[in-house]
N, C-alpha and C positions, 0 to 999 in steps of 0.2 A: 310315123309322125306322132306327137304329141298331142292330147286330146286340148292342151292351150292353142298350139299352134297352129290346128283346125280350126278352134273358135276366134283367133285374133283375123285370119285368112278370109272366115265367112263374112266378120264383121264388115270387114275394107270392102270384100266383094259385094257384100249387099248393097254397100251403099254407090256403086257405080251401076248396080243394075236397078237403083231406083233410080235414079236417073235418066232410062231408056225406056222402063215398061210401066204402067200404069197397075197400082197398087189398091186393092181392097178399100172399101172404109174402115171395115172392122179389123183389117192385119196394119191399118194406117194408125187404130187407136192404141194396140199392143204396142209398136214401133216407140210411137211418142211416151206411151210410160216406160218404157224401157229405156228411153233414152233421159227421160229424168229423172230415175231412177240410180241411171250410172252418173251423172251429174252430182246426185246429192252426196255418191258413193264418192267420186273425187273430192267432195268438200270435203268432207269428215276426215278422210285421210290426208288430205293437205296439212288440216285444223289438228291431229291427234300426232302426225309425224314427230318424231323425237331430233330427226336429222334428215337436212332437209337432204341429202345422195342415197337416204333411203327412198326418195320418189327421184331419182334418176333419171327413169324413164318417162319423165312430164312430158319435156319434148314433143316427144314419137307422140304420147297418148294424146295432146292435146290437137295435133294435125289430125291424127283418126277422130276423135269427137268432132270436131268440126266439119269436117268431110261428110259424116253420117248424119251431124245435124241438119247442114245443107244440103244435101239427099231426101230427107225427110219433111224440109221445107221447099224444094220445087214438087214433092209424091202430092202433100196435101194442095198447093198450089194447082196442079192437074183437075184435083177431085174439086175443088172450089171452082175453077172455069169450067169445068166441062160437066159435073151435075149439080152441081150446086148441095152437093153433101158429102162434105170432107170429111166424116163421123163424129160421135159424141165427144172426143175430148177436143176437139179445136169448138167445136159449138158451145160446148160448158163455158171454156176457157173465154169464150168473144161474148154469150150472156151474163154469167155467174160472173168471173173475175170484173166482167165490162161493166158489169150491174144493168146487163141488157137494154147497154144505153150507148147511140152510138156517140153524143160527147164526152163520157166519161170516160169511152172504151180508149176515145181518140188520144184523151187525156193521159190515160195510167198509161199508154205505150208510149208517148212520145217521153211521158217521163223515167221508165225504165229505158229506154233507148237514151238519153242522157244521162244518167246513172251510170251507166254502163260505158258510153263511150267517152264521156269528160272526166269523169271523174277517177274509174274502178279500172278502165283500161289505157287512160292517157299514166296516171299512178304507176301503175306495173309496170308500163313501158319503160318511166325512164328512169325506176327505181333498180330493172333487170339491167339499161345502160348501165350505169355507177357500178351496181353489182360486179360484172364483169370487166368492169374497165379495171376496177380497184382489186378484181381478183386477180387475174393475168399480173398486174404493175407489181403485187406482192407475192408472185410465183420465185423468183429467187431470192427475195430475205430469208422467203420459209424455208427454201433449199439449202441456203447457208447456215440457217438455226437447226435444222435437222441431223449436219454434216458438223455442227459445232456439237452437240450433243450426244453425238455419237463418236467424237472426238474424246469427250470428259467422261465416256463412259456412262453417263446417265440414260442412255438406251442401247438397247442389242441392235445387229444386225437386222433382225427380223423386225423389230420394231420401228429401224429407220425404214425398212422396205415398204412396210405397210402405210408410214405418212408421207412417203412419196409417193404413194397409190393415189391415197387421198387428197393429195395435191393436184395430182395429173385430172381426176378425177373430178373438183370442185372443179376447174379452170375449163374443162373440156363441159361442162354442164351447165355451169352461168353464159359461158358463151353458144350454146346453143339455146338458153332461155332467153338472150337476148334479142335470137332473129325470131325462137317461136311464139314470142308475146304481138308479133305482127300479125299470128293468126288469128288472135281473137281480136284484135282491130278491124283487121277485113272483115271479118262475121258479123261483127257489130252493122260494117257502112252496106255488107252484103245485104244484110236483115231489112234495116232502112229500105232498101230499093227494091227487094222483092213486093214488100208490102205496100209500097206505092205502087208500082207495075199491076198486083193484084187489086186495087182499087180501082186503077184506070180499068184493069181488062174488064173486073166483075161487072161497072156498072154499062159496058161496051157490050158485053155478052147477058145480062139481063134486058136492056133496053131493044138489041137489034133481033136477039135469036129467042126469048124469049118473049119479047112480047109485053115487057111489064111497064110501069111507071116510071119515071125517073127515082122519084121517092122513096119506090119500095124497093128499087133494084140498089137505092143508095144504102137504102137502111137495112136490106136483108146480108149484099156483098159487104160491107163495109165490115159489118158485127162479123162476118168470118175471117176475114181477112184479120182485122183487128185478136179475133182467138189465133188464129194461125198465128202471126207474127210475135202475141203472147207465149203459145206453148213453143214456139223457139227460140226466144228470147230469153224465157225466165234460166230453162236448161245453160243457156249462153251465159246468162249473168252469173250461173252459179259455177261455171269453169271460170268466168273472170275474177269472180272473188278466190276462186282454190290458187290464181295464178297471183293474187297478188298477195295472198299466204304465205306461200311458200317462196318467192322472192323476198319477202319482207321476213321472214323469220328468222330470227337469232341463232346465235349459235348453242344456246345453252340447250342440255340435253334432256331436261326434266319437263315432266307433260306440261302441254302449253297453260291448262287448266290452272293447277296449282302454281305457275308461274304467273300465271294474270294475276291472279285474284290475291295473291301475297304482294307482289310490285304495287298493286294499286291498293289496296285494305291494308297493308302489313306497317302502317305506318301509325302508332296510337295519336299522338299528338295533333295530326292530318284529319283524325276522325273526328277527336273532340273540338278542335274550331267549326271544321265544318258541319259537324253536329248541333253546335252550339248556332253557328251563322242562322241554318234552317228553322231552329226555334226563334229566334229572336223576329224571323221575315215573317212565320207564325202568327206570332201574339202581335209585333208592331206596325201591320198590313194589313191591307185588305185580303189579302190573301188566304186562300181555306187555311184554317188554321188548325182543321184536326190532320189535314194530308202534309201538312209540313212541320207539325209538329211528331209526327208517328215517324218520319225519316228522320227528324233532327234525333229523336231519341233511338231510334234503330243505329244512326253510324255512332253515338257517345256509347250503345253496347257493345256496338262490335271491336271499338277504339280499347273499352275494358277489356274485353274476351281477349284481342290481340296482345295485349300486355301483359295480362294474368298469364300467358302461352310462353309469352316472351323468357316471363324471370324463369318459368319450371324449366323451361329448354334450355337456359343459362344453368340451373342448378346441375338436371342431369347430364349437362354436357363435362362442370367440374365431377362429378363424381365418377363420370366413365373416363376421364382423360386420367385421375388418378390410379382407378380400379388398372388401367392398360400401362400405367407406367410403374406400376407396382408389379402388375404380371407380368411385363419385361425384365425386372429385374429378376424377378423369379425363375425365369425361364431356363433351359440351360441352353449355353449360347452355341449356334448353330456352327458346327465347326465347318463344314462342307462347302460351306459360300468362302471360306478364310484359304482352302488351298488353289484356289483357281489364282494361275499367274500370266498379267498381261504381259507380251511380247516385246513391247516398249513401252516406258512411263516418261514423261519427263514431269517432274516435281519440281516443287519454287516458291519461295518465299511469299511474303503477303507485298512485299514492294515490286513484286512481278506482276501483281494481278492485274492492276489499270492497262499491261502488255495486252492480256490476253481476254478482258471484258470486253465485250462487243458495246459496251453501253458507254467504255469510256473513252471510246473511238480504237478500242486495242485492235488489232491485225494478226496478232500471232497465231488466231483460230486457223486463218485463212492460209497464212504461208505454210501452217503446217499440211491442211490439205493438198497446196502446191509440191510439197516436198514427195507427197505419196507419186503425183504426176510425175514428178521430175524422174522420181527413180524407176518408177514404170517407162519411161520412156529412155532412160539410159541403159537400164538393166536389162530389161523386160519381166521382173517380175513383182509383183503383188506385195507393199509392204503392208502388214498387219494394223490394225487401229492402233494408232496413238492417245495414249490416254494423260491428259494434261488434269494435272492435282495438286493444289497448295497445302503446303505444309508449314505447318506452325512453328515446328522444331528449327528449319533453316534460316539461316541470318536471313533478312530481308530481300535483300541482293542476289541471292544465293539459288542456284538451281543446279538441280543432279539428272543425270541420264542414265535410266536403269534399261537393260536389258532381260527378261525371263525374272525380273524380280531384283537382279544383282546389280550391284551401283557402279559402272566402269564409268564415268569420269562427268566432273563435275565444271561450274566457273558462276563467276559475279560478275555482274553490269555496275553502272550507274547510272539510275532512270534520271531523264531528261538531261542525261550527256551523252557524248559521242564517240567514237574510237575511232585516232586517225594511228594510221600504218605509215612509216618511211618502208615507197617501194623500193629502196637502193639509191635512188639519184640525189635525193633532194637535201642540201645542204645546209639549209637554212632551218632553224629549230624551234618549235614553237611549246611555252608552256604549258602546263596540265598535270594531270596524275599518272604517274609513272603505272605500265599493267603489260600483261601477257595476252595477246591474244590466245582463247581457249582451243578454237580446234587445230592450230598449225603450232603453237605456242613461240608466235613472234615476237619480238619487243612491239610496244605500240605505246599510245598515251590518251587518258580518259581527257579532252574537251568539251566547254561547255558550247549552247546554241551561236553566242553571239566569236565564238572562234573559229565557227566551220565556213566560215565564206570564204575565212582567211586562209584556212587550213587546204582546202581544195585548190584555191588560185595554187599554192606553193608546189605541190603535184602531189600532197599527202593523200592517201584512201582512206576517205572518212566513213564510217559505217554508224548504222543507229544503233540500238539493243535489239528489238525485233531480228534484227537482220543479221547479227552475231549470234543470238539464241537459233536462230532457224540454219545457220551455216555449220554450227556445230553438232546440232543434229543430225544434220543431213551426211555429217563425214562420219560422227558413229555410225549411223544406219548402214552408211557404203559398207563400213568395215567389216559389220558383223552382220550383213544380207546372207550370208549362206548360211547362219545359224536360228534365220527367221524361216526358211525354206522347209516347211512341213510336207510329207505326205499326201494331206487334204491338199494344198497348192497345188503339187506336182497335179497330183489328180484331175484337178480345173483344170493346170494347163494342157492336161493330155484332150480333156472334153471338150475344150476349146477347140484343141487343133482336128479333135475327131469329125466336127461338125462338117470342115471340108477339105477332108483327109481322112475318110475314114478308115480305108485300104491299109492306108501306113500305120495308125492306130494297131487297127486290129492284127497286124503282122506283127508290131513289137510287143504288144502287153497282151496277155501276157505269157505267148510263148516265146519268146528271147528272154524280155529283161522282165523283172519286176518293179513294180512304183518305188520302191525304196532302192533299186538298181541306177531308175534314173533322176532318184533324187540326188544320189552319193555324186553323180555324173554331173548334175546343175550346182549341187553344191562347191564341187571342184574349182567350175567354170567362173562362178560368183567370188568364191574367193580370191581369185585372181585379179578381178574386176571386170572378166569378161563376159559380156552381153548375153542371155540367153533368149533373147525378142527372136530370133530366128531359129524358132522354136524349129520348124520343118527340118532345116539343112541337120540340125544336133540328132534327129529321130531318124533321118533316114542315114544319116553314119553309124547310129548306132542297130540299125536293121542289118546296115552289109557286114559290121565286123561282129555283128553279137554271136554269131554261127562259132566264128573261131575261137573268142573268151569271151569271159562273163566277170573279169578283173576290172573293176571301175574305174582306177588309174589309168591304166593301158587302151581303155577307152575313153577318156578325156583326154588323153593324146591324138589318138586318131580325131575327135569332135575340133581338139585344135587345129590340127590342120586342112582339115575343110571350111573352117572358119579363117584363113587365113587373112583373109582380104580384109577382115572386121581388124583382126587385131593387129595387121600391120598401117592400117587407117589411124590405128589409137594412137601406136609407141613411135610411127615413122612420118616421114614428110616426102613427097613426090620432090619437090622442090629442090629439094637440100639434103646434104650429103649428113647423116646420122651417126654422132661419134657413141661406140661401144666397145665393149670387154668381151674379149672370147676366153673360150675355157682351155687350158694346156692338155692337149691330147693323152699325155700322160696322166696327166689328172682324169680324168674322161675314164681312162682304161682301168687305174684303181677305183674308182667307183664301183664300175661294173663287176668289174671283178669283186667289190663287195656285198655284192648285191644278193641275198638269199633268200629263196621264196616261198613261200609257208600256205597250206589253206587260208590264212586268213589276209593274204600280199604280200609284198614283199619290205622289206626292210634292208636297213645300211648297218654293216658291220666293220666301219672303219676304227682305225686306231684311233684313241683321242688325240694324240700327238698329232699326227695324221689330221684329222678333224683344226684341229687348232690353229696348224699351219695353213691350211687352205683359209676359215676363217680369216684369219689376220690379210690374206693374200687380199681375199676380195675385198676386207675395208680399207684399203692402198687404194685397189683401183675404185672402189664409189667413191672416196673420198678426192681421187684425181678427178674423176666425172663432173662432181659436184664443184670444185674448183673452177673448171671450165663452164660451170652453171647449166652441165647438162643432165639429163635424167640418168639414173645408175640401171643400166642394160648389158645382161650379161646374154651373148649367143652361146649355145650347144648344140650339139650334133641329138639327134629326134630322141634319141634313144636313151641320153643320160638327163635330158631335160628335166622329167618330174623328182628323178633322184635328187639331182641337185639344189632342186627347188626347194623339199625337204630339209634338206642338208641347212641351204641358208633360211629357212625360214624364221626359225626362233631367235636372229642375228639380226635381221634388214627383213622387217615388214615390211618396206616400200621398192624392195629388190625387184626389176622386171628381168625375170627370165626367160628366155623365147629361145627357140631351137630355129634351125635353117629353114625347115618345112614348115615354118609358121611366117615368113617371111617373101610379101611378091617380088616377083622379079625384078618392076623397074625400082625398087628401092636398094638408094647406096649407101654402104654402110664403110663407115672409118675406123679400124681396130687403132682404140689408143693404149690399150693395154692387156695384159694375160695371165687368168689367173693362174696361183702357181700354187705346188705345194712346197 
C-alpha cells in the first residue's frame, strides 16, 4: 500500500476510535492543532485553485473533516465532564479568544455559530443547488458544441475526448457537492447541541460530583465549554468558507489574486470618483479628515498607476501584434499541416451558413452527426469526421462533396424555399423553379414557404434544404463507404469483436488472414451495400475457408453466403413473389472459361465483341425491370457471380447481382428475362 493511503486509512480510523476510548489532554491538544491546521490547509487551496475539478475530491475530503472534527469534539467533551481539564488549547481558546469572560465567550460563539450557519453555509447550500441544476441542464448543449466542433474540424479526436471528460466530470462533481454541502450544515446544528449538552452536563457534574457552587461550576464549565465549541467551530467555519470558494468560483483560469484585485481596481475612472467622493466626505464632514482624505488620495493613485499600465500594455500589445504578423509573413510556411487529407468535406457557400450556424437555429451540425448513426447502424461501420467548411469561391447556394480531398459531386438549394418531388401519381401541377434533385437527380421544383401546405395536401414530397443537403450526403457516403474503410477501422473492429470473442480473434489474425486481408474482404462486402455489423458470422467464415485460400474474392463469396439471410432480407420480400433476370448458362460457361488466374487474382479475358453483346443484353433486361418499376436483379449460379459482377460494374452501378446460394429458401422468385450473348 501506498504511504498516502495508510495516512488517509489512519485518519478515518482515528477518528471512530475517538469515539469509543478516552484520549489524553496533551494528544487532545496536538489533535486540535492539527486539525486547524488542515482547515487553514483546505482554505488556501480552495482560495489559490486555478480550476475548481482540480479539488475534485472536496466531496470525499469534506465528510472526513467532519467526521474527525466531531470525534474530536465528543474526546474533549469526555475530558471536560469527566476531569474538568480538556488541555491547553480548548482552555486558551474559552479564556484568551472569550476574553475570560463568560458573557463575551457566550457572545463570540453564538455569533460564529450564525455566521456560519445563516449566512456562509445557508450561501453554499444553495448556490451548490443552482450549480448543479444548471450544470446537468447544460450537459448536452456542451455535447452537441463539442460534436459540432469536431465536426468543422476545429478540434482533434483526442481533444473532443478530453472535453467530454471534463464534462462527465464537472456534472459528476457539482452533483456530489450538492448533497456534501449538507455536511457542514449538520456540523454547524451538531456543534450547537453538543455545546449546550456540554453546559447542562458541566454545571450537572460540577454541582452534584464535585461539590462546587452553582456560580463557579457555571463560570468554570461554561468558559470550556464555550473553548471547546470555539476550537471546533472556528476549524468548521474555515471548511465553510473553502466550500463556499470553490462553489462560488468562476470559471476563469488565472490566480484568483490578480483576478480580484484587477476586476475590482482595474477600472481608472471608478477610482477617481471614488477617490474624489472620499476627499470631499474628508474636508465637508465631521469626519477624520486625515483617514479619509489619505484613502481618497490612495484610490485617485492607484486610478493613475492603472491607467499609466493601461496605455503601455496597449502600446506593447501594438507592437508585438505587428513584430508576430511580420514574423509570419517571414516565416517559411509549414508545408506538413497542407498534406493531411480529410476523408470527407462537404463545402458551401456563405448562403449555406445560417444551414449550419447553431446560433441561427441551423441543424445541419446535428443531421450530419445523424447521418454517422444512420450508416453505423445500416452498414456497420465507422464513417470518419465530416468536416463542414465555407467557401468564398462557391456561388452562394452552392456546396460540393469531396471525398480524400477530390470533388465527386456537387448541387444548390434555395434558402428559405422548398423542393417538392412528383412521386408519379400526381396530376395536378403546381408553380415554382424548375431543378434536379441532386442525389437521384429527379425532376422536382423549388417552392416557396407559403406553397408547401398546398403542395403536401396534392401528394407532392416536399423537402427543406437541410434535408436535401444531409440526403445527398448520406448517398455519397453509401457509395463510396468501402473507400473510407482504412486499416486503423478494420483494426477497431477486430478489438472490438476481440473483447468477447477472443478465441475467434486470435485464430484469424494473424495466422490465417492479415488486417489488410480482411479489409479487402469488408471492402468487397461494403461496396456491394452489404452490411458488415455482423461482424462474428463474416470472421468465423473467414476462419473455416482461410485454411483453403487466402484469395479475398473467393472469400467474399463464401462471407456471402453465410450471410445469406441479411441479404436476401434486403433485395427480396417473404410476402411476394420477386421478378428477376437469370444468366444464360451458356454465358456462365464462357465466363468461366475466361477466367485466368494470376498471383495477383483473377481476371476476364473475354472478347470485346463478346463483352458488348452481353452488355447490350443486360440493359434490355434492367431496362424491362425498371419498366415493370422493379429493382434490376440479376441470379447466377455461386461461382460466376463475382465475375460477373465485374464484368457489369463499370456499366450499371445500381446492378444487384446475387447468386442461388445467397438466396433463402422460402423466397420466390419470377425470371422475366435472360441474359444472353
Amino acid at each position: 500500500m501506498k504511504k498516502a493511503d495508510i495516512g488517509v486509512g489512519l485518519y478515518l480510523l482515528a477518528a471512530f476510535v475517538f469515539f469509543i476510548i478516552s484520549i489524553p489532554s496533551g494528544v487532545l491538544d496536538f489533535l486540535l492543532a492539527f486539525n486547524i491546521a488542515i482547515a487553514l490547509v483546505v482554505l488556501f487551496q480552495c482560495l489559490y485553485v486555478k480550476e475548481v475539478l482540480d479539488m475534485s475530491f472536496f466531496p470525499s475530503l469534506l465528510l472526513f473533516t467532519t467526521i474527525f472534527r466531531i470525534a474530536l469534539n465528543v474526546s474533549s467533551t469526555k475530558l471536560i465532564l469527566a476531569t474538568g481539564d480538556p488541555g491547553i488549547v480548548v482552555e486558551t481558546f474559552g479564556k484568551f479568544v472569550g476574553g475570560n469572560n463568560l458573557v463575551i465567550g457566550v457572545i463570540v460563539f453564538v455569533i460564529l455559530i450564525l455566521i456560519q450557519f445563516m449566512v456562509i453555509n445557508k450561501g453554499s447550500e444553495r448556490v451548490a443547488e443552482v450549480t448543479a441544476r444548471f450544470t446537468l441542464d447544460a450537459m448536452p448543449g456542451k455535447q452537441m458544441a463539442i460534436d459540432a466542433d469536431l465536426n468543422t474540424g476545429a478540434i482533434s479526436d483526442e481533444e473532443a475526448r478530453i472535453r467530454r471528460e471534463k464534462i462527465q466530470r464537472e456534472s459528476s462533481f457539482f452533483g456530489s457537492m450538492d448533497g456534501a454541502v449538507k455536511y457542514v450544515k449538520g456540523d454547524a446544528i451538531a456543534g450547537l447541541i453538543i455545546t449546550a449538552v456540554n453546559v447542562v452536563g458541566g454545571i450537572v457534574m460540577g454541582v452534584m460530583y464535585r461539590d462546587m457552587e452553582i456560580g463557579d461550576a457555571l463560570q468554570q464549565y461554561v468558559i470550556l465549554t464555550i473553548g471547546d465549541g470555539l476550537v471546533s467551530q472556528i476549524p468548521s467555519l474555515l471548511i465553510s468558507l473553502s466550500t463556499g470558494l470553490l462553489v462560488t468560483k468562476g470559471s476563469d483560469n488565472r490566480d484568483i489574486g490578480d483576478t480580484m484585485l484587477n476586476q475590482l481596481f482595474g477600472t481608472p475612472k471608478v477610482m477617481y470618483m471614488v477617490g474624489a467622493a472620499m476627499c470631499i466626505l474628508g474636508i465637508g464632514t465631521p469626519l477624520p479628515t486625515v483617514i479619509f482624505l489619505a484613502f481618497g488620495i490612495g484610490l485617485i493613485f492607484i486610478g493613475y498607476n492603472t491607467q499609466s499600465k493601461k496605455e503601455v500594455a496597449a502600446i506593447e500589445s501594438e507592437v508585438e501584434t505587428a513584430d508576430s504578423d511580420a514574423e509570419e509573413i517571414r516565416r517559411p510556411e509549414n508545408v506538413v499541416s497542407l498534406l493531411q487529407v480529410d476523408p470527407i468535406e462537404l463545402e458551401f457557400g456563405y448562403g449555406i451558413i445560417p444551414l449550419a450556424d447553431v446560433n441561427q437555429g441551423g441543424d445541419l451540425l446535428d443531421r450530419v452527426v445523424m447521418i454517422r448513426r444512420q450508416i453505423a447502424l445500416e452498414l456497420g461501420t465507422v464513417v470518419p469526421i465530416i468536416r463542414l467548411r465555407d467557401n468564398i469561391q462557391l456561388n452562394p447556394n452552392q456546396y460540393i462533396i469531396k471525398i480524400k480531398g477530390i470533388q465527386l459531386s456537387e448541387g444548390e438549394i434555395l434558402f428559405d424555399h422548398y423542393m417538392a418531388m412528383n412521386p408519379g401519381y400526381v396530376e395536378e401541377e403546381i408553380t415554382g423553379i424548375p431543378t434536379f434533385e441532386p442525389s437521384f437527380h429527379l425532376p422536382a421544383i423549388w417552392i416557396t414557404e407559403s406553397q408547401r401546405e398546398r403542395a403536401e395536401s396534392l401528394g407532392y414530397t416536399v423537402v427543406d434544404p437541410p434535408s436535401i443537403i444531409a440526403t445527398h450526403l448520406t448517398e455519397v457516403i453509401r457509395k463510396h463507404i468501402d473507400e473510407l474503410l482504412t486499416r486503423q477501422d478494420v483494426q477497431q473492429l477486430m478489438d472490438n469483436l476481440k473483447e468477447n470473442n477472443p478465441s475467434l480473434v486470435e485464430e484469424l489474425v494473424p495466422k490465417l488472414l492479415g488486417i489488410g486481408e480482411i479489409q479487402k474482404v469488408l471492402q468487397n462486402l461494403l461496396r456491394e451495400g452489404i452490411s458488415i455489423r455482423d461482424l462474428l458470422t463474416i470472421c468465423e467464415t473467414l476462419a473455416d475457408h482461410a485454411t483453403a485460400t487466402r484469395d479475398t474474392d473467393v472469400l467474399t463469396e463464401y462471407v456471402r453466403q453465410s450471410l445469406k439471410r441479411a441479404i436476401s432480407s434486403k433485395y427480396f420480400s417473404a410476402n411476394e413473389t420477386t421478378s428477376v433476370v437469370t444468366l444464360d448458362p451458356k454465358i456462365e460457361q464462357e465466363i468461366m472459361n475466361s477466367v485466368k488466374q494470376t498471383e495477383q487474382g483473377a481476371y476476364l479475358t473475354l472478347e470485346p465483341e463478346k463483352t458488348k453483346n452481353i452488355i447490350n443484353s443486360v440493359q434490355e433486361e434492367v431496362n424491362k425491370l425498371e419498366n415493370l418499376g422493379k429493382n434490376p436483379i440479376v441470379i447466377t449460379s455461386p461461382i460466376v457471380r463475382m465475375y460477373f459482377k465485374k464484368l457489369t460494374e463499370d456499366y450499371f452501378s445500381d446492378l444487384v447481382v446475387v447468386s442461388y446460394n445467397e438466396i433463402e429458401s422460402n423466397v420466390e422468385l419470377q425470371s422475366v428475362g435472360m441474359v444472353t450473348g
